[in-house]
N, C-alpha and C positions, 0 to 999 in steps of 0.2 A: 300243792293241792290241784286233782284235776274240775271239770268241770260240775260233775257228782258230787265233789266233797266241798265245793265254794255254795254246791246250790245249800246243799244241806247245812252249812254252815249260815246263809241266809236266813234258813226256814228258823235255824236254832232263836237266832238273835228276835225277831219275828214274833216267837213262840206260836206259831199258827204252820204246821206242814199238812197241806191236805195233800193225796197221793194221787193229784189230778193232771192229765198230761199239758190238758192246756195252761194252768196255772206253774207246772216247772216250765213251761215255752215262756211264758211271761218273767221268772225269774234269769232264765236264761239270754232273755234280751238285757233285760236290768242290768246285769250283770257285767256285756260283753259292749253295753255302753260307758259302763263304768271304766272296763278296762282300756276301751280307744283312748276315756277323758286322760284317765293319767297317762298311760302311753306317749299322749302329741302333748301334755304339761309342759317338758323339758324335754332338750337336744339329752337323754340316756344314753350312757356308752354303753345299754344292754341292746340299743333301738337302733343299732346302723349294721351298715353291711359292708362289705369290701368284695369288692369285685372287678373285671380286668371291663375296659372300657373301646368295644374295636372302631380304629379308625378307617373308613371307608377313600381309598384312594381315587380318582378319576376310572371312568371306564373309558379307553381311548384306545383309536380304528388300529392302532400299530403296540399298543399295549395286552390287549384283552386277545392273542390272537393262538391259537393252536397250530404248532409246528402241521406241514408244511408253508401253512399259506403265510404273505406278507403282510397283508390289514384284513380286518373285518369290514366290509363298504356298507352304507346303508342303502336303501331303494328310496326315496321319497320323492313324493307324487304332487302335484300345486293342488289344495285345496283337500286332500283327504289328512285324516288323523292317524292313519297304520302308514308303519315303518316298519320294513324286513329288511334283516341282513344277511350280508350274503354265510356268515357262519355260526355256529352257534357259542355264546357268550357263558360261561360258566359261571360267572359272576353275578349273572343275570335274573337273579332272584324275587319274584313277587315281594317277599317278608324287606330287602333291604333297601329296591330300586324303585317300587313305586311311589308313585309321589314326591317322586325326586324333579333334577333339572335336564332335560335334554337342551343342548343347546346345536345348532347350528347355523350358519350366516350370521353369525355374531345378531341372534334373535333367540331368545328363552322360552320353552313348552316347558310344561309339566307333564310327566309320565302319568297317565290315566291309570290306565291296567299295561304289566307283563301278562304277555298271552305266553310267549313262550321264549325260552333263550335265543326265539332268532326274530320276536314279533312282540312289538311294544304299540299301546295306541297311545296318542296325546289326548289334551287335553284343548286343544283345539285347532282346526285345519292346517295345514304347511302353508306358509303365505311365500315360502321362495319359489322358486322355479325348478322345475322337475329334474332330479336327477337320479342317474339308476344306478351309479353307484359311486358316490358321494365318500370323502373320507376326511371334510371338514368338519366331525360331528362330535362333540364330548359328551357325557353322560355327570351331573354334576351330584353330590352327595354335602349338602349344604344345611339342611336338616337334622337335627337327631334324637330320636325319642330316647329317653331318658328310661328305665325300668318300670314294667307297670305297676308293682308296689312299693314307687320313691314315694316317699311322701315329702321332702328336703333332699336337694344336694348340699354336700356339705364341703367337698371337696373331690379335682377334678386334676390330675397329674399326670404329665410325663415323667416315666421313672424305669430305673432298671430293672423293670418287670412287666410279661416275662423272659427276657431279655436282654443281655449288657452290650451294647453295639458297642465297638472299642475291645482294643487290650488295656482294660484296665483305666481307660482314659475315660473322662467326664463328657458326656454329649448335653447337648443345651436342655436338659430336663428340667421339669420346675410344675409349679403350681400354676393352673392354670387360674386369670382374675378373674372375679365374676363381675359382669358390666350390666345394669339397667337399661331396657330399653332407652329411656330418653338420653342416660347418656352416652350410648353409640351415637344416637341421634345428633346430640351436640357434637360430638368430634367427628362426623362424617364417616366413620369408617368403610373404607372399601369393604361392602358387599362381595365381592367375586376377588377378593386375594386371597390366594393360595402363597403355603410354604409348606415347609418337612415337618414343622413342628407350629402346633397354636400356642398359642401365648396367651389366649385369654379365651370365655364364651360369654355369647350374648343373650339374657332372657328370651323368648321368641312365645308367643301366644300360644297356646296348648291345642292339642288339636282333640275335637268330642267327636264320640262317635255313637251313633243313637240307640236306643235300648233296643231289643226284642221286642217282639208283640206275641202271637202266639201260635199254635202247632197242632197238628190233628197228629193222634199214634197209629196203627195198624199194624196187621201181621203176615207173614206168610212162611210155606211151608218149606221145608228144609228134609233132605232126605235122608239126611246123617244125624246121629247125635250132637254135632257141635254147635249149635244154636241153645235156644233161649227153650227152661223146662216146660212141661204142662203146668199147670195153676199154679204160675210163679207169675210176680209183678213186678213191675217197673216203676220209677217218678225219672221223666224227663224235660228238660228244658234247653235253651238253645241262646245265644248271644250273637250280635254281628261279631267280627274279626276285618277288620280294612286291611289294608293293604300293605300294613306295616307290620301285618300278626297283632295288633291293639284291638282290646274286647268292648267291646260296649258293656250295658247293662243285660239282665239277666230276663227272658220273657217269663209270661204266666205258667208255672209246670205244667205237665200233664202225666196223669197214672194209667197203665194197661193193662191188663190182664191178659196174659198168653194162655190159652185154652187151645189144645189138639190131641184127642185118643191116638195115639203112638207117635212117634216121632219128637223130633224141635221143628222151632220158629226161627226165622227171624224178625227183626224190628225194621220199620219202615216211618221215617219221620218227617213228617210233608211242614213245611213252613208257610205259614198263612198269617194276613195281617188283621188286624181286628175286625174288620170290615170281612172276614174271610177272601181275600183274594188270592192269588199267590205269590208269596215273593220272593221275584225274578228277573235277573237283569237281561235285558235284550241283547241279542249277539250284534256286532258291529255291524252296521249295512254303510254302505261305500258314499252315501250321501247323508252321514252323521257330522253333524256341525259340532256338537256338544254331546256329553257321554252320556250314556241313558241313566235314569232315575239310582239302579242299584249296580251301578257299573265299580266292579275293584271288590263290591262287601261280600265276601264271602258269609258262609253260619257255620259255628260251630257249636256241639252238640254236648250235653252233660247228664250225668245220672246221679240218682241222688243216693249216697253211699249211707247214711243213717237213718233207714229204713226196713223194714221187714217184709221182705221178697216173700213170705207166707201167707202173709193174712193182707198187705197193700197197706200199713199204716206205716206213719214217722215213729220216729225215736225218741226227736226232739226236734232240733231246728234243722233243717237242710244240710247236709254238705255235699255240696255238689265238686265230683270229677268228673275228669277230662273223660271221653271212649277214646280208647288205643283202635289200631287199626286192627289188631288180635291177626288172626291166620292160621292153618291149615299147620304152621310150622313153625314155630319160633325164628327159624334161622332165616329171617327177610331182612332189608335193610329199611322195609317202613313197619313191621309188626308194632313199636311201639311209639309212634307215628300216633297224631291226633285224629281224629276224623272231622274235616272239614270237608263242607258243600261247596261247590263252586258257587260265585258269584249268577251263573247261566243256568240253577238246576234248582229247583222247587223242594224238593225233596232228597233226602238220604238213605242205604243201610245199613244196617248193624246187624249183619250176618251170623258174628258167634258170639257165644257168650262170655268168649275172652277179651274181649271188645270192654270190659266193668272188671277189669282188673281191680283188685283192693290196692293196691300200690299206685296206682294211678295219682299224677298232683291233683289238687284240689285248688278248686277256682276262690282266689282271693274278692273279696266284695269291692267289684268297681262303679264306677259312676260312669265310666266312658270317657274321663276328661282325661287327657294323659299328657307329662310335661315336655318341654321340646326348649333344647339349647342353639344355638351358630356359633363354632366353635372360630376364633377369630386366632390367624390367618386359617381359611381352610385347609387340613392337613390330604398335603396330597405327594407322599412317601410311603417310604415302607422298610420294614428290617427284614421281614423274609417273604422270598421268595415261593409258593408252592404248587409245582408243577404239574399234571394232572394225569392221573393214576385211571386208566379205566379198570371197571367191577369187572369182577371174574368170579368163580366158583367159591374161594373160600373169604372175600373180603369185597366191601362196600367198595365205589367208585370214588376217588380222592379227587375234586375237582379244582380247578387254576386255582390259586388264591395270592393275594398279597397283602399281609401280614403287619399292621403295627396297633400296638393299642396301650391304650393309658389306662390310671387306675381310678378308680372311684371308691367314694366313700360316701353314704346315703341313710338317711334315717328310711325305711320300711315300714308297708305297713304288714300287722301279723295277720293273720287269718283268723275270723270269730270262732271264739268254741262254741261250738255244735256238739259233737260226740260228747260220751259221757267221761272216756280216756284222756280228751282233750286239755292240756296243761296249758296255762297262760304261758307265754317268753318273756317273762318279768322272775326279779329274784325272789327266792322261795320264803325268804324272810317276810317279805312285804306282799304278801298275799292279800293277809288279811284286809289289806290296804283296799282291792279291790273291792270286798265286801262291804267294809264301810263307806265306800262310795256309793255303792249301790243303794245300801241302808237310808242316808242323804237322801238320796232320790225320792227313796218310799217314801218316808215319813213328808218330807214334801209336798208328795203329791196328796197324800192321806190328811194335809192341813194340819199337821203336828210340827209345829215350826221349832219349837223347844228343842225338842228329840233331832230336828233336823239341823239344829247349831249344834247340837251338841256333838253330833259324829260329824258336822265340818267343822270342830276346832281340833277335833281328834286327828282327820284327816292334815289340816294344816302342822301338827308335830310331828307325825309318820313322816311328813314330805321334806322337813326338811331335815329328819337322817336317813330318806332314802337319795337327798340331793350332797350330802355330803359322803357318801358311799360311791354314786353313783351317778354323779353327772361331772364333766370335765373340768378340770380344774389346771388353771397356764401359771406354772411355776416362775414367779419373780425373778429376773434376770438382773443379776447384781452387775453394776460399772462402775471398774474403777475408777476413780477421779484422776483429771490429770496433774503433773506437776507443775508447780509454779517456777515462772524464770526469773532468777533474779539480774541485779543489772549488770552483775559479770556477766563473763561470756560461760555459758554451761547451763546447768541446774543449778538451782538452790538446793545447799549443802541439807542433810539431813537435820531438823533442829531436835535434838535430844531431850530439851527440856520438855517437850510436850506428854512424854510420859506421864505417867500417874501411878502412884504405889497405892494402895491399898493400906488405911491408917489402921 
């Protein structure tokens, strides 16, 4: 059943459907709360995911380097937080390196912001002594955010995938153990060991990253047809994104109306804090001791797809996607590319109206908290090699990489139905399940306590044939017993008599 026919299936049991919108939004939350509850009930083998897991090896002055040259040097200066190098680092990506480890003089910074693959600021002034081009410097990758709709790891592997290094032969792969913070803490574990391969990871505190606030819209004029129509509407809203590509929560929307006798539009979307001021990180200035307020957080920007661009009303509940960067042409290598603000800019555009692609993902509901493992020893190898390809006329630019990665297996969380098409990822069997949850809920709140046991004993039978269908079950592992020795030399002779016939 999709989201339409659970509602309606609601109204039934109910016996009360009025054909009010706000009244299906309130069925629709019911509903989509109902469906998280049993969801997170049990580790479901409908509720995981599998996916490859990449390990980020050292960035180092004689590793990271593009043929001709022999190191990449860095420049660093006694008392500032910008470091340039002398060449540009491929690896060198905002989404993987920030808030990472810079280490040099065997002394540890945190990466602030990538500015750019030749220009990183820390996170607080160089305390060594000035050097202009320095090749004592590692890049550490010690951190790792976990997927932003894990809701459980469950499992965390080196394995022959995607890849079998060897002919044919066994490499140290294995299950990676999960370790509690406090007990690293009792066994001391070296912090900063590195190997080819981890052997275990360590819970690490989550990193939150703080909601939205809110957004002023506006328009302007476009000389072509590929922008936004005449009396057509929008619903937009905006999230931070740090420095890891992690969202925060979601700000307060806002609706437009594009109005212009001939021609398109486009959308212009200014960020402002409750307070309306603008929010904006300050560019580095050369006597910055500490990063400024919004330094590293970029915004990025959403529309809301279950709505009616005719008359400016919802559907239902929000579902908000991503804006593509759209284009003039399909054939670019950022057209379906997010649109993010820089951390340094108040404001954004959204020039065409391919920019609200219908295929665009849709933003899963976060909270901003996101999980973070230390993957113990830090793996700092690799199985392949990838060399770097610059962009030409019929294909994207292939940049340095080196390649190793494990696999994972994650409980997810699913995205709320919204639309009306919208089908739970639970099995089609046990739908109904949902509704009776819901049902629960109502009567509940309505002070009909009776009616409210009675669909949670109902619920309790559903759940456990949807738990012996459908949740994991570890097949009993028979051992043979061993043989007794008798006080000859050998085994004890087989005793015959212990059979049994059947009288």
């Amino acid at each position: 059943m999709n989201l339409t026919a659970l509602r309606e299936r609601l109204k039934n049991h109910l016996d009360y459907s009025p054909d009010l919108q706000a009244f299906n939004d309130q069925m629709d939350h019911l509903l989509n709360e109902a469906y998280l509850s049993l969801w997170t009930a049990k580790r479901w083998v409908f509720s995981q995911k599998l996916s490859l897991f990449q390990f980020q090896p050292d960035i180092l002055p004689t590793r990271d380097v593009i043929a001709p040259s022999a190191s990449v040097n860095a420049n660093l200066t006694k008392g500032s937080r910008r470091v340039t190098f002398s060449a540009n680092i491929d690896r060198l990506s905002p989404e993987v390196w920030e808030g990472t480890i810079f280490d040099v003089d065997n002394f540890e910074y945190i990466i602030s912001k990538v500015v750019s693959q030749q220009e990183i600021l820390l996170d607080r002034p160089f305390i060594g002594t000035t050097k202009a081009d320095s090749t004592g410097w590692v890049i550490k990758k010690r951190y790792y955010n976990l997927p932003q709709d894990c809701l459980e790891l469950l499992s965390l592997s080196h394995r022959d995938n995607p890849s079998n290094v060897g002919s044919g032969a066994l490499p140290p792969y294995g299950k990676l153990r999960a370790i509690l913070p406090r007990r690293d803490e009792e066994l001391n574990l070296r912090t900063d060991y590195k190997a080819a391969y981890a052997e275990a990871f360590v819970w690490t505190p989550p990193r939150n990253i703080p909601p939205g606030e809110k957004l002023t819209l506006a328009q302007y004029n476009r000389e072509d047809n590929t922008g936004f129509a005449n009396n057509t509407y929008l619903e937009v809203c905006w999230a931070f994104v740090n420095e890891y590509g992690l969202l925060g929560a979601l700000s307060q929307p806002e609706t437009i109306k594009f109005v212009r006798n001939g021609g398109t539009v486009g959308l212009t979307v200014n960020f402002v804090s409750w307070d309306n001021q603008p929010i904006i990180a300050d560019s580095w200035q050369s006597k910055d001791t500490v990063p400024s307020q919004y330094e590293g957080y970029r915004k990025i920007i959403f529309w809301n797809a279950n709505f009616n661009r005719a008359t400016g009303e919802r559907l239902g509940l929000p579902a908000w996607k991503f804006f593509n960067n759209g284009g003039l042409t399909r054939n670019t290598s950022s057209y379906l590319g997010n649109i993010i603000a820089a951390d340094t800019v108040s404001s954004v555009n959204v020039p065409y109206f391919n920019c609200i692609d219908s295929g665009n993902p849709r933003y899963i509901e976060i909270d901003g908290q996101h999980l973070l493992i230390r993957p113990y020893p830090r793996v700092d190898a690799w199985d392949v090699t990838v060399t770097q390809q610059a962009g030409g006329d019929d294909f994207s630019k292939v940049p340095q990489q080196f390649l190793r990665y494990g696999e994972m297996r994650y409980i997810y969380k699913p995205q709320l139905l919204a639309e009306g098409t919208d089908s739970p990822q639970f099995p089609y069997e046990f739908h109904q399940l949902i509704v009776s949850k819901a049902l629960e809920e109502v009567y509940l709140k309505l002070g009909n306590i009776s009616m409210s046991e009675t669909y949670r004993r109902r619920i309790d039978n559903d759940m456990k044939q949807l738990e012996k269908r459908y949740c994991d079950h570890i097949d009993s592992s028979v051992v043979r017993g061993r043989f007794n020795i008798g006080a000859t030399e050998g085994f004890a002779p087989y005793d015959w008599t212990s059979l049994r016939k059947l009288s």
